[in-house]
Backbone as CSV, one residue per row, in Angstrom:
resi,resn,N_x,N_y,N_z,CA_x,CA_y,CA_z,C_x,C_y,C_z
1,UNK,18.212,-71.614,53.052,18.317,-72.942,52.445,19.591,-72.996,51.595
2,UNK,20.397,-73.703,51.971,21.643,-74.133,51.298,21.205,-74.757,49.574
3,UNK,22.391,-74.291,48.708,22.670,-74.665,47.693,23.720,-75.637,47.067
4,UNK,23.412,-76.452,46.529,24.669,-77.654,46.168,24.942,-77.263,44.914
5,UNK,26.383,-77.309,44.583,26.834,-77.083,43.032,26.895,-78.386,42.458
6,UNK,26.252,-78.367,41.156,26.819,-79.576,40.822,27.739,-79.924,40.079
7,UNK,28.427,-78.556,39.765,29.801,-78.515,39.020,30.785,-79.563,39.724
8,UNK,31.351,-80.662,38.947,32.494,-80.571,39.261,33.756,-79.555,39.618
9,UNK,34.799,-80.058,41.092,35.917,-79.167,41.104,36.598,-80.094,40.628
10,UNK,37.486,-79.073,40.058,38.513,-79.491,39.031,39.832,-79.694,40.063
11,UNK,40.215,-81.385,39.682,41.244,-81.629,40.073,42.628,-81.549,40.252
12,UNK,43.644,-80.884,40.827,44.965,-80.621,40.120,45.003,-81.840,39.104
13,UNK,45.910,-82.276,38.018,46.564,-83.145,37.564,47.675,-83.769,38.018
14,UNK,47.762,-84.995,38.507,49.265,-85.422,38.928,49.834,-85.864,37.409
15,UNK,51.203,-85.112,37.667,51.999,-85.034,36.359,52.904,-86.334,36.424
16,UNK,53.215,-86.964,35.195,53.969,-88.300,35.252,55.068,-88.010,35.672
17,UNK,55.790,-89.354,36.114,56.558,-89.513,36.810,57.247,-90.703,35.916
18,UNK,59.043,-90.404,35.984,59.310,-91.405,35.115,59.476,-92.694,36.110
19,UNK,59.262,-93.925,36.228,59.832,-95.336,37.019,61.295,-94.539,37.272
20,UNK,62.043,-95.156,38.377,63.303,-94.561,39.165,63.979,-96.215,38.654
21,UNK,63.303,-97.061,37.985,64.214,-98.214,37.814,64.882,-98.077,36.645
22,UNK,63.852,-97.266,35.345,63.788,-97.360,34.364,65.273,-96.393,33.773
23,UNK,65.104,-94.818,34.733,65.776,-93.904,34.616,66.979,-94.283,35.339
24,UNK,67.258,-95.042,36.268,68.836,-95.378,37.090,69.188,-96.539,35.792
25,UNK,68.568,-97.387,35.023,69.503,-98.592,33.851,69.936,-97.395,32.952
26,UNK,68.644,-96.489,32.372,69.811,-95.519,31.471,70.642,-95.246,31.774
27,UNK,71.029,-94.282,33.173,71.908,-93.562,33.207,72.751,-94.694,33.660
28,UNK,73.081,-95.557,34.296,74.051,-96.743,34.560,74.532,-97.842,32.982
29,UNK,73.821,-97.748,31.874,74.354,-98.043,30.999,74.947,-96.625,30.297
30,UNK,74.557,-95.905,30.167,75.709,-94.608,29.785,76.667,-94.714,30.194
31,UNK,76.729,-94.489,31.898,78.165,-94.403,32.357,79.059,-95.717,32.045
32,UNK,78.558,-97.126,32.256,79.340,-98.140,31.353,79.836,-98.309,30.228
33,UNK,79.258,-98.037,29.498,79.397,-97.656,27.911,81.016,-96.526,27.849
34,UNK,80.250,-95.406,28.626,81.264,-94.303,28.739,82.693,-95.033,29.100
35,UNK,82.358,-95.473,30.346,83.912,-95.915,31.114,84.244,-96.827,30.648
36,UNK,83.738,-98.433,30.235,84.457,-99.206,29.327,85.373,-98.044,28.052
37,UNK,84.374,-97.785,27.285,84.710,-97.288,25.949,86.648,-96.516,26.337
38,UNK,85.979,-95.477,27.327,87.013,-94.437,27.528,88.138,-95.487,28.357
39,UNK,88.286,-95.768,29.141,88.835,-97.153,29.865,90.181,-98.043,29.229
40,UNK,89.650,-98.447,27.708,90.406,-99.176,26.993,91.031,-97.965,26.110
41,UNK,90.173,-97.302,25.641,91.122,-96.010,24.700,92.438,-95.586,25.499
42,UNK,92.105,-94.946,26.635,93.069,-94.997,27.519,94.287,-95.812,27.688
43,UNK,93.706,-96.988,28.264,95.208,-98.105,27.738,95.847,-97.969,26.820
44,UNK,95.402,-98.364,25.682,95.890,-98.705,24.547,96.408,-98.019,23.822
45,UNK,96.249,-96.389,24.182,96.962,-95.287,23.914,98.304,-95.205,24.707
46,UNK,97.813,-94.779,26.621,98.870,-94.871,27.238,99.836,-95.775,27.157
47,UNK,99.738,-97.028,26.714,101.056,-98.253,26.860,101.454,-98.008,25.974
48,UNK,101.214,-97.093,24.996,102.181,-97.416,23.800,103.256,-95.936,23.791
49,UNK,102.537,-95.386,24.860,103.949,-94.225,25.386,105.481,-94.625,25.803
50,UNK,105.996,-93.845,25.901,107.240,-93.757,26.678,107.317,-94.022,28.605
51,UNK,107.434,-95.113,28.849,107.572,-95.520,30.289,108.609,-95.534,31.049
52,UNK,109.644,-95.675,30.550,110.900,-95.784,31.405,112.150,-95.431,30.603
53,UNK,112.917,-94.601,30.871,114.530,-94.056,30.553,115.667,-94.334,31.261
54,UNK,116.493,-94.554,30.552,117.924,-94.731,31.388,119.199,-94.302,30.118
55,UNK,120.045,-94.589,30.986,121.317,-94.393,30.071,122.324,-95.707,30.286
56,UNK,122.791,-96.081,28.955,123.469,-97.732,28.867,125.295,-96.663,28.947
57,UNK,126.220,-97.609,29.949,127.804,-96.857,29.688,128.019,-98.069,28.475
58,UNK,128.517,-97.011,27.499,129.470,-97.650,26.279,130.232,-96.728,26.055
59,UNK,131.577,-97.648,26.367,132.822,-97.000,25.746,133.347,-95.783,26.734
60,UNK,132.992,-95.998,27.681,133.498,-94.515,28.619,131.982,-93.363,28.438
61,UNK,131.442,-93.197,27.198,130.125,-92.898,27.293,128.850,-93.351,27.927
62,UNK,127.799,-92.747,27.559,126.360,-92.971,28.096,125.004,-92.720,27.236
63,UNK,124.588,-93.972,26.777,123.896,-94.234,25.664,122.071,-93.769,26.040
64,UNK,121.662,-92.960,25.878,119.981,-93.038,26.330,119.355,-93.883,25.510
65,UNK,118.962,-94.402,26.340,117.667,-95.616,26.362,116.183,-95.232,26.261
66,UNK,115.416,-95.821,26.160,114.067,-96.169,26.811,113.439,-97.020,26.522
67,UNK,112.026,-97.206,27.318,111.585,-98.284,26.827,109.820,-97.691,26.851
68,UNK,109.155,-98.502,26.112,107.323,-98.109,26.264,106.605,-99.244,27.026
69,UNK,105.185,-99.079,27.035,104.511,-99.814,27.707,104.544,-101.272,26.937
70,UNK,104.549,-101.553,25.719,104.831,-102.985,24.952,106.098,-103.207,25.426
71,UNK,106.854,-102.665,25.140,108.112,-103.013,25.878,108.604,-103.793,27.502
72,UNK,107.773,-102.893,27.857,107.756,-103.483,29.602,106.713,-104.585,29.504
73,UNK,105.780,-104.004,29.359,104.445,-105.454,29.788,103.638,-105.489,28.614
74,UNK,103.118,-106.170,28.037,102.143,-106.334,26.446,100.744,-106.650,27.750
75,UNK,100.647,-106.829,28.776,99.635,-107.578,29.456,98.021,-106.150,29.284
76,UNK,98.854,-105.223,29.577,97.658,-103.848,29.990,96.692,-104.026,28.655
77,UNK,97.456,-103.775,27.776,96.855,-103.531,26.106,95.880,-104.905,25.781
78,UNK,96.049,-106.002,26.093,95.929,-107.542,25.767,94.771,-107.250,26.506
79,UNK,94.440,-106.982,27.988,93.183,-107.281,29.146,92.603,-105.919,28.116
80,UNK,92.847,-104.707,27.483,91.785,-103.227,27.190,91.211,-104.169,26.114
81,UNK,91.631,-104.655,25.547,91.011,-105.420,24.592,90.032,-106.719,24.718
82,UNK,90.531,-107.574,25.322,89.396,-108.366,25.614,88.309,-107.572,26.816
83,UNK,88.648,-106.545,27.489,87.358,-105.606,27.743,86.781,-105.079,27.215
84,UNK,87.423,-104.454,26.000,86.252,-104.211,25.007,85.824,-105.059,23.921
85,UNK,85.525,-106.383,24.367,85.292,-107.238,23.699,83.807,-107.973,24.859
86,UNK,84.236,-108.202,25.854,83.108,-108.016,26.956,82.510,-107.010,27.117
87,UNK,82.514,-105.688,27.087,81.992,-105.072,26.641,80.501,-104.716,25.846
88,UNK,81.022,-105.551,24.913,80.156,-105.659,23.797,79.412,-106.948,24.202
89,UNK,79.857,-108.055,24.289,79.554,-108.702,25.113,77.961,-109.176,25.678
90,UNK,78.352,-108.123,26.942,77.177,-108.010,27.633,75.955,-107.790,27.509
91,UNK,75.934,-107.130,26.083,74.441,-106.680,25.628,74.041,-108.021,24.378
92,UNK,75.034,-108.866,24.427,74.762,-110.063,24.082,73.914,-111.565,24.660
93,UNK,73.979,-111.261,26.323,73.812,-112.755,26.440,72.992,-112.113,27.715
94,UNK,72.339,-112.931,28.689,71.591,-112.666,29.556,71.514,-113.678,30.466
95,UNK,71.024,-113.165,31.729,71.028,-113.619,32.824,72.376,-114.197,33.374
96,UNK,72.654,-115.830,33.613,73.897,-115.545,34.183,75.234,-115.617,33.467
97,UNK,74.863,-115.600,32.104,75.850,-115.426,31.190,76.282,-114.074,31.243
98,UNK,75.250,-112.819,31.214,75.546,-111.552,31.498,76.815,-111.247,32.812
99,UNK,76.132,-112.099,33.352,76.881,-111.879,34.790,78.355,-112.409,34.853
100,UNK,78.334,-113.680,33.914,79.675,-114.105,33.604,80.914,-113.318,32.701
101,UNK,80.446,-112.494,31.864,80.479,-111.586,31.399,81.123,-110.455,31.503
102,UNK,80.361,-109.938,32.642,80.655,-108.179,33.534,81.280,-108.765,34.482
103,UNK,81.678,-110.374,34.914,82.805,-110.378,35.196,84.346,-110.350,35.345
104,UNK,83.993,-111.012,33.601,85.105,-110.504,32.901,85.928,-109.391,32.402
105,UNK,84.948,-108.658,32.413,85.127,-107.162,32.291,85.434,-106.815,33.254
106,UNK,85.276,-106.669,34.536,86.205,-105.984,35.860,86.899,-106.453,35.663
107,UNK,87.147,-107.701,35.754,88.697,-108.797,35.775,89.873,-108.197,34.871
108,UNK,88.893,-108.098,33.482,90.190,-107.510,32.997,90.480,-105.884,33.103
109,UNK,89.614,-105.282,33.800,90.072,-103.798,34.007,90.879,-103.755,35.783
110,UNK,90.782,-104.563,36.774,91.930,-104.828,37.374,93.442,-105.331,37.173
111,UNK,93.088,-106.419,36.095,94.438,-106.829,35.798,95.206,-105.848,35.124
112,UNK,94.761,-104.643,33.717,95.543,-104.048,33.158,95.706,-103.122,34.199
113,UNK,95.319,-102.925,35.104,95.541,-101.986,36.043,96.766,-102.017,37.078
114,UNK,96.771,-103.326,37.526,97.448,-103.688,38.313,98.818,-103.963,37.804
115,UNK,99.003,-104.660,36.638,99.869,-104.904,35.230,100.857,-103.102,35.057
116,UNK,100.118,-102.552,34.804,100.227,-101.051,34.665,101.371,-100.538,35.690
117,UNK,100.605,-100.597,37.230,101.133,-99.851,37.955,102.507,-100.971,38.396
118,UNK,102.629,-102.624,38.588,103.814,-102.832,39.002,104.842,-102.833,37.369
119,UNK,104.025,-102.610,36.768,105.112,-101.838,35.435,105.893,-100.245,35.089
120,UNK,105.923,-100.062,36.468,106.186,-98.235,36.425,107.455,-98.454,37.302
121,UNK,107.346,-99.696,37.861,109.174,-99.559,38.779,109.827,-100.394,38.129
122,UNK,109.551,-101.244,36.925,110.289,-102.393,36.064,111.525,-101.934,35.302
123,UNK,112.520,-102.461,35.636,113.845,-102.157,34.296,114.388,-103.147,33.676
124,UNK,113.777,-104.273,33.090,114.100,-105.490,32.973,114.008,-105.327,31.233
125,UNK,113.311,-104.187,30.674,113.159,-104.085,29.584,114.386,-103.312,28.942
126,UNK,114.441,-102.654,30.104,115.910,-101.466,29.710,117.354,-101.993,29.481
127,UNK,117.116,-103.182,30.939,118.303,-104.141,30.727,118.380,-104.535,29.491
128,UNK,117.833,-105.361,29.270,117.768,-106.464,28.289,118.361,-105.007,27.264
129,UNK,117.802,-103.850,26.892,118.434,-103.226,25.689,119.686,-102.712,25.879
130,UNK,119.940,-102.477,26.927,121.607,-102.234,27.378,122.259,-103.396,26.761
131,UNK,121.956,-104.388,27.270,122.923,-105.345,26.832,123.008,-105.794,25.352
132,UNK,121.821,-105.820,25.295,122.035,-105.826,23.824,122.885,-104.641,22.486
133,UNK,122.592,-103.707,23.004,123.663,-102.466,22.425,124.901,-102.370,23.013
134,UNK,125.406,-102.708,23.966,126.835,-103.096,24.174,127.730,-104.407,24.136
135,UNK,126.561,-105.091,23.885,127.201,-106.478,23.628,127.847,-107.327,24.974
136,UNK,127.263,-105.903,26.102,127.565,-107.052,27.739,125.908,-107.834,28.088
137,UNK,126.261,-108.584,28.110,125.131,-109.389,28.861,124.999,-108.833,30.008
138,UNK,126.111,-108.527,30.962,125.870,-107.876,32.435,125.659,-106.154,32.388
139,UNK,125.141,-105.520,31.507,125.112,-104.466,31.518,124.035,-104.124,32.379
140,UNK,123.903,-103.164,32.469,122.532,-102.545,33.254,122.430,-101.255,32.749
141,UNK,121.223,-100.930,33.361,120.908,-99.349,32.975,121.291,-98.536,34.157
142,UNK,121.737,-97.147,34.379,122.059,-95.993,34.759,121.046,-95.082,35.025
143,UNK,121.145,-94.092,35.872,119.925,-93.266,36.213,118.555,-93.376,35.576
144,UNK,118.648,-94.559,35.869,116.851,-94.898,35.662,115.791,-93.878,36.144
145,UNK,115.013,-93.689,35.190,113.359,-92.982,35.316,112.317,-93.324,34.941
146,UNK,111.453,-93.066,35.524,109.477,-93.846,35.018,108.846,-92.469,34.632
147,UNK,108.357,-92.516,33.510,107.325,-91.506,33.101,106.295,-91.712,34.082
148,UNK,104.684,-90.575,33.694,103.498,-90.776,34.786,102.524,-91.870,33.569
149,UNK,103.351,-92.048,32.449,102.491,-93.082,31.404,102.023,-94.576,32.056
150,UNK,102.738,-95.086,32.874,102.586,-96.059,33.639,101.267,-96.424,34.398
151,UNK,101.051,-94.698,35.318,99.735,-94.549,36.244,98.883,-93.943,35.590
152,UNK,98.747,-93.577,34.418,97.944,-93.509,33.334,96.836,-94.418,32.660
153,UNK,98.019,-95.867,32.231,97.573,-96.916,31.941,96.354,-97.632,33.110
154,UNK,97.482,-96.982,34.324,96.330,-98.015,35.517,95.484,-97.020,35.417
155,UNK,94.890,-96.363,35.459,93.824,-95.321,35.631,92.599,-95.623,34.528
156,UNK,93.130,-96.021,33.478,92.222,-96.368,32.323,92.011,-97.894,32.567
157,UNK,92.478,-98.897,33.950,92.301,-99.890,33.544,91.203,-99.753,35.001
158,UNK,91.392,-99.093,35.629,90.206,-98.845,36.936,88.864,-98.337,36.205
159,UNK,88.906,-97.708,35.290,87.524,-96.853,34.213,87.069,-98.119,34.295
160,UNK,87.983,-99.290,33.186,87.273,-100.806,32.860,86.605,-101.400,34.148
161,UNK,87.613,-101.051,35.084,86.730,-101.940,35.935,85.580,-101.849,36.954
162,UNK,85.194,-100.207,37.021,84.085,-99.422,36.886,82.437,-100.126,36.381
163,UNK,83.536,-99.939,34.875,82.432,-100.197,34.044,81.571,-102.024,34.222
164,UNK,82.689,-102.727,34.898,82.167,-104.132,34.819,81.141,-103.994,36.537
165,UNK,81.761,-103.124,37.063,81.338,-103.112,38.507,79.991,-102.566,38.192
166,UNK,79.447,-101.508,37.645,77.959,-101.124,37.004,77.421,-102.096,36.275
167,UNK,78.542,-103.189,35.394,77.810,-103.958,34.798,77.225,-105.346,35.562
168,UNK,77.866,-105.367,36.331,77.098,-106.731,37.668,76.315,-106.291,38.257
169,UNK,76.107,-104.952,38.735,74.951,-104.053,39.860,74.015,-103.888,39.018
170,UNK,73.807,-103.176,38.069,72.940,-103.365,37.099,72.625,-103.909,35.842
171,UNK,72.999,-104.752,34.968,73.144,-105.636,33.924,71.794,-106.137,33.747
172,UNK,71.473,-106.889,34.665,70.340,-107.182,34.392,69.330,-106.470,34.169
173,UNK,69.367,-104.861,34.092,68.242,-104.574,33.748,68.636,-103.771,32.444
174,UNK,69.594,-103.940,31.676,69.872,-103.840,30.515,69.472,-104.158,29.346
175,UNK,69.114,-103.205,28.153,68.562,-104.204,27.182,69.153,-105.513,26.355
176,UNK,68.585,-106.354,25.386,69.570,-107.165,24.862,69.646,-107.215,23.494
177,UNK,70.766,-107.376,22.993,70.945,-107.043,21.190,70.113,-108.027,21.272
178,UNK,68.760,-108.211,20.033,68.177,-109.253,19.329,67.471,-109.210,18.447
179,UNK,67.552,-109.558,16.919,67.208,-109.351,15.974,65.374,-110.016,16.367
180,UNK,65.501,-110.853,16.929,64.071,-111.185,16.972,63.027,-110.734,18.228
181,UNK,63.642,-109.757,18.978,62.718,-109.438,19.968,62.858,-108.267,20.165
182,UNK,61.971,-107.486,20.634,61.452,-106.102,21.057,62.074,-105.085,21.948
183,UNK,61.633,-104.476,22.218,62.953,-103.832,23.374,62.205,-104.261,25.052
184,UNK,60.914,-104.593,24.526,60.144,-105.249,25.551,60.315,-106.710,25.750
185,UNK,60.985,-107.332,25.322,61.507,-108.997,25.164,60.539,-109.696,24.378
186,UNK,59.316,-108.894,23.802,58.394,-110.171,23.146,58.288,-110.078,21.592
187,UNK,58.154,-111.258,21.450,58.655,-111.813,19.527,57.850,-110.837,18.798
188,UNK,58.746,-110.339,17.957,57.918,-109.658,16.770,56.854,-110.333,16.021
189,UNK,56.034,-110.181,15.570,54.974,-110.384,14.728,55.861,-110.890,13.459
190,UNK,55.442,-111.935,12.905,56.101,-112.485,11.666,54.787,-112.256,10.529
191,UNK,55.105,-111.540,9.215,54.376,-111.594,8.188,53.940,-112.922,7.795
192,UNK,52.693,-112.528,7.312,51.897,-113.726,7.119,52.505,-114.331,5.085
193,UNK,52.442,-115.429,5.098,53.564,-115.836,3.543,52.189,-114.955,2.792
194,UNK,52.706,-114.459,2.041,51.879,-113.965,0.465,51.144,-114.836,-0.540
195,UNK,50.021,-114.652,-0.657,49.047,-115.750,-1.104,49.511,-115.704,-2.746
196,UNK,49.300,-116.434,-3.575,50.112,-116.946,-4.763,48.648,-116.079,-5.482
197,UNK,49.073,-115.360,-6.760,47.689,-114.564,-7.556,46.714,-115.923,-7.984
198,UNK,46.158,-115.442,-8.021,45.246,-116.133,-8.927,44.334,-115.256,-10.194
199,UNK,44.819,-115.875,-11.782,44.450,-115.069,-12.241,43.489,-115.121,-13.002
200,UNK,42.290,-115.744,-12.572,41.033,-115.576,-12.294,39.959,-114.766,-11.927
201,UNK,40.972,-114.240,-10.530,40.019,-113.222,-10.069,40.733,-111.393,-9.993
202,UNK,40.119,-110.937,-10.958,40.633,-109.646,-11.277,40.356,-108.473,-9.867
203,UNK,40.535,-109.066,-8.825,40.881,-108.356,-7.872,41.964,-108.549,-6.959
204,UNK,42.492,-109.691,-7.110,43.888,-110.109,-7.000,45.091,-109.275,-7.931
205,UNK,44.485,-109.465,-9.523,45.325,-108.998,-10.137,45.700,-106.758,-10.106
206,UNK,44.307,-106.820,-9.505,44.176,-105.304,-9.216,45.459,-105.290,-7.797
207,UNK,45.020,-105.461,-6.866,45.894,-105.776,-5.586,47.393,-105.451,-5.575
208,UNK,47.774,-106.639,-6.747,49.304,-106.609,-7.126,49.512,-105.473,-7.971
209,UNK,49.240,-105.147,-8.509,48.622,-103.579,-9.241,49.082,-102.201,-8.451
210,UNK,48.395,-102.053,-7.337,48.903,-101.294,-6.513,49.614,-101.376,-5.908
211,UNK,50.173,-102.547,-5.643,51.352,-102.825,-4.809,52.661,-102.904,-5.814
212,UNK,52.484,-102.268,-6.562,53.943,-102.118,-7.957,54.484,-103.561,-8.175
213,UNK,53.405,-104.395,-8.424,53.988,-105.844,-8.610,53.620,-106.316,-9.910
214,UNK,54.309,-106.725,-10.968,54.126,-107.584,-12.229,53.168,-108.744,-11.752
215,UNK,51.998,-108.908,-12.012,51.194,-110.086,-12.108,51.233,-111.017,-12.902
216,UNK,51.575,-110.532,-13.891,51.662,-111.553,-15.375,52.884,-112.262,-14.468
217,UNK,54.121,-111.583,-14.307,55.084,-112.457,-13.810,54.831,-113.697,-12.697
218,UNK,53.740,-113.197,-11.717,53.203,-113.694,-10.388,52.488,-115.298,-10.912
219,UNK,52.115,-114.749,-12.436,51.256,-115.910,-12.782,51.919,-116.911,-13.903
């Protein structure tokens, strides 16, 4: 005659599992964060390098020149900035404002990019200082050279536009700065107003008592 246990068998445990939606917005707002942030540092460092050299003839001599990234184009530095201004931005506004947004942010991490790189064959800046230190208007510059500061700049302006490209693919599932809502979107609980003492009833006045409050003042 057979026997039945009536023990329960003990079940493995299935161990949690994090959501794959939850864990791809972190790590896709990190890397945005990251590449904006790093993106514009980049620029705004690189343009203010040394971009282009030459030598101006004065006088039977040969004057060295150069010029920097303000010098050639102010455009790279101008777009790192209003990207990191969208940037910030984005964790401001929602839905298709977000989106309007992280558009702006690629936009301007192509343009300083693009700005950047046809600013690495430019000598229009060099001119202009030739002539001005020799006093020819038709001067020009002489063995012209481009630093790698140029493809630098574009490199930090592709980070930006990275970062706007993560920010349209995923944005929306980003949180949003708001003093009045949760990280779950729903309204905080508002304190209820504080009932005025009444000093009548000596359990009111006890109340404020423990709560390090002057009653006499209350009343």
């Amino acid at each position: 005659m057979g026997y039945v246990s009536a023990v329960p068998v003990p079940q493995p445990r299935a161990e949690a599992v994090p959501a794959p939606d939850s864990a791809g917005s972190r790590r896709s707002l990190a890397a945005g964060l990251l590449l904006g942030a790093a993106g514009a540092t980049v620029v705004l460092l690189a343009s203010g390098q040394t971009w282009a050299e030459g030598r101006a003839s004065v006088g039977g001599g040969a004057l060295p020149l150069s010029a920097d990234g303000q010098d050639i184009t102010g455009l790279p530095a101008a777009l790192a900035i209003v990207g990191l201004a969208a940037l910030v931005a984005v964790f401001a506004v929602r839905r298709s404002g977000r989106l309007l947004v992280a558009g702006l942010l690629a936009l301007s991490g192509l343009g300083a990019a693009l700005s950047a790189f046809l600013g690495a064959s430019d000598s229009a800046a060099l001119d202009e200082q030739a002539a001005r230190t020799t006093g020819d208007s038709s001067a020009t510059i002489g063995a012209l050279s481009h630093t790698a500061w140029p493809y630098v700049t574009a490199a930090g302006g592709l980070l930006i536009l990275l970062a706007g490209l993560l920010a349209l693919r995923y944005g929306k599932r980003w949180p949003t700065m708001s003093g009045r809502y949760e990280r779950d979107g729903t309204p905080r609980p508002r304190k209820a107003p504080r009932k005025a003492l009444d000093p009548d009833r000596p359990e009111d006045l006890w109340k404020a008592l423990d709560r390090g409050e002057d009653p006499t003042r209350e009343a």
